[in-house]
C-alpha positions in Angstrom: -3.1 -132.1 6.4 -6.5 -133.0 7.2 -7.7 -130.8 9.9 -8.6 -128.0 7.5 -11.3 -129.5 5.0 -12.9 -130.6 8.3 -12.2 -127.4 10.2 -14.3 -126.0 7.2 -17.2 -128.9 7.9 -17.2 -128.4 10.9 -18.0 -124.1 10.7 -20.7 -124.7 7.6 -22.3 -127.3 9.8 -23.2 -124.8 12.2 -23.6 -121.6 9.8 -26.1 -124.2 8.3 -27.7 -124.9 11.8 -27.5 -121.0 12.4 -29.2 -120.3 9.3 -31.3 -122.4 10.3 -32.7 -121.7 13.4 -31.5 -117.9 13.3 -30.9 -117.0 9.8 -28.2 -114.8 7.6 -28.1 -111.4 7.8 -29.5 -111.0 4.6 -32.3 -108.4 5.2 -34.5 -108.6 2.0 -35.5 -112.1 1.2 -37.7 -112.7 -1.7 -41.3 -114.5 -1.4 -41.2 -116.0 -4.4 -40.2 -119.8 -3.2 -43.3 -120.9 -1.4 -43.6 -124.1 1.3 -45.4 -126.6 -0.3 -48.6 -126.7 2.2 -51.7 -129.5 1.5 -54.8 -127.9 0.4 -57.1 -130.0 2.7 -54.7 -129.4 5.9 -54.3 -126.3 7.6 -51.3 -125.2 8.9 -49.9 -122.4 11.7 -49.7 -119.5 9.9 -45.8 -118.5 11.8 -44.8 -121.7 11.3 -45.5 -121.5 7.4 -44.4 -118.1 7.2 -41.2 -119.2 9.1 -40.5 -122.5 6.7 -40.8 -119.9 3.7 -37.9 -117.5 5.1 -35.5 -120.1 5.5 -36.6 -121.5 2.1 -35.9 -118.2 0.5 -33.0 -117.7 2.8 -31.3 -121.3 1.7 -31.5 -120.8 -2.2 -30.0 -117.3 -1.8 -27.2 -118.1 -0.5 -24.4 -118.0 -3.5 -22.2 -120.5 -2.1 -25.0 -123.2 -1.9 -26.3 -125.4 -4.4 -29.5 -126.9 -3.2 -29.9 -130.6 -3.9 -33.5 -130.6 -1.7 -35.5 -129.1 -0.2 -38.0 -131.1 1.4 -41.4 -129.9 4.3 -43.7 -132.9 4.9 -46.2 -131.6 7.7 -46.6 -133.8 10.7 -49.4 -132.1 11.9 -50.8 -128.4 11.9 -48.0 -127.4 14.5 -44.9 -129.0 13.7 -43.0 -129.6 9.9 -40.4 -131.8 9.3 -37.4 -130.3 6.9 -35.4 -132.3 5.1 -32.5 -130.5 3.1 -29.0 -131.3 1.1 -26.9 -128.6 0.5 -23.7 -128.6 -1.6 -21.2 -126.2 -0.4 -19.3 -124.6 -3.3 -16.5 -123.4 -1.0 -16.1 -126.7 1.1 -16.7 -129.1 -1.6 -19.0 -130.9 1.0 -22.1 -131.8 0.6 -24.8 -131.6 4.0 -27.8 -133.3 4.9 -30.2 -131.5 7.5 -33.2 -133.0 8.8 -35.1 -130.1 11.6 -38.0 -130.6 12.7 -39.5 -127.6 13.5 -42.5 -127.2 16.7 -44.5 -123.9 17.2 -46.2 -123.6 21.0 -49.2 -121.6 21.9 -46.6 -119.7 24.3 -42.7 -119.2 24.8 -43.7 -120.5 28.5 -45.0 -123.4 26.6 -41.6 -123.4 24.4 -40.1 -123.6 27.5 -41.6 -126.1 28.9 -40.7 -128.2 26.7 -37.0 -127.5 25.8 -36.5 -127.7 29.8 -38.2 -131.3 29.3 -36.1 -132.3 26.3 -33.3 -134.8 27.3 -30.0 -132.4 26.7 -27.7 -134.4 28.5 -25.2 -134.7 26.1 -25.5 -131.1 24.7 -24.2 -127.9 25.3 -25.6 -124.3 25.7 -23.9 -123.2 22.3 -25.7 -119.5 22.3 -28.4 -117.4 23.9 -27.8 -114.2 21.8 -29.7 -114.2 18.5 -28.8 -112.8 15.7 -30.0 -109.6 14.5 -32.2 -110.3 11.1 -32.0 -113.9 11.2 -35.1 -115.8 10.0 -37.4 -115.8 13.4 -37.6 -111.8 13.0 -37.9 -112.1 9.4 -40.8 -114.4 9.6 -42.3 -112.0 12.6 -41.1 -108.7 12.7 -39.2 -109.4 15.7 -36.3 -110.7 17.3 -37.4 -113.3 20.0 -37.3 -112.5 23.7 -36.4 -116.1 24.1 -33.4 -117.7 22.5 -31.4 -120.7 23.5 -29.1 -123.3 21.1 -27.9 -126.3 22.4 -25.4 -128.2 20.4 -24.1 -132.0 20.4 -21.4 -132.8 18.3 -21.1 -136.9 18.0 -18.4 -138.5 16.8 -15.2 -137.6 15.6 -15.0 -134.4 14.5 -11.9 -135.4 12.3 -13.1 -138.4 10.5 -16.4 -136.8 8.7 -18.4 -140.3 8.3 -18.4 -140.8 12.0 -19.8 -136.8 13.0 -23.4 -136.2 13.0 -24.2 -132.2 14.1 -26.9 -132.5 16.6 -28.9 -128.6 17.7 -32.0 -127.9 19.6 -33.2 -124.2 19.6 -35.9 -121.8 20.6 -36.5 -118.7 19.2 -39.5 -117.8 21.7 -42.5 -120.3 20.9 -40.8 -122.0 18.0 -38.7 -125.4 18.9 -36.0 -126.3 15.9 -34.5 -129.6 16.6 -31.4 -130.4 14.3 -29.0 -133.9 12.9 -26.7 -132.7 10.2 -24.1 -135.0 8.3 -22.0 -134.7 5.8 -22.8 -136.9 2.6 -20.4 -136.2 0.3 
């Protein structure tokens, strides 16, 4: 029977895209694995600080094996992540690409989430979760949270599903494809 490996894809796809934009609830993350940043370029300081938790977050995680873990800059306000991720427990393994946007406001945020083309998405979540990687990066949980999910494709046959999320955790935009590769 079939329907349980992808069941199982289907739930690390979005504890992936949780971890993500939210995080774990792992409360003590280590520092030690930095964001690669340019030296001539300077970046927002959340937004760095926010790429580093869910660095440090994704390499934690025992039943991960990291195959990437990618941040090229687009400018000094938005990073683009590329990831794969074995999962020991699904035998799968995950592509992520997120690109990540902070706004001078959650207004701003917003604005531009309310812009965003979500037609075939669905309001997946507006509760965040307690010590996920928004409050880790600032101390606090965000006043504004809001996940949209598109799942496209069938579900059942893996090389025809692509995960899709957009998020805001107050004036940070995550925008989310994930695939399995393997």
């Amino acid at each position: 029977m079939q329907f349980k490996p992808i069941t199982a894809i289907v739930v690390l796809l979005l504890v992936v895209a949780s971890l993500l934009v939210s995080g774990c609830s792992s409360s003590n993350p280590s520092t030690t694995n930095q964001t690669p940043t340019s030296s001539t370029a300077t970046h927002d300081t959340l937004l760095e600080n926010f790429l580093v938790v869910v660095k440090n977050r994704t390499y934690e995680e025992k039943n991960w094996s990291v195959k990437a873990f990618e941040v090229t800059w687009i400018n000094s306000t938005s990073a683009r992540l590329e990831e794969s991720i074995f999962n020991k427990t699904a035998n799968a393994t995950i592509n992520h690409v997120v690109t990540y946007m902070v706004f001078p406001t959650t207004q701003d945020a917003t604005n531009y989430l309310n812009a965003t083309n979500k037609t075939a998405y669905s309001l997946s979540s507006t509760q965040y979760t307690s010590g996920g990687v928004y409050q880790n990066a600032t101390g606090h949980a965000p006043t504004v949270y809001k996940e949209y999910v598109w799942n496209e494709g069938n579900e059942f046959v893996m090389s025809q599903y692509t995960y899709h999320a957009i998020s805001q955790s107050d004036n940070i935009i995550g925008i989310d494809t994930g695939k399995r590769i393997s």
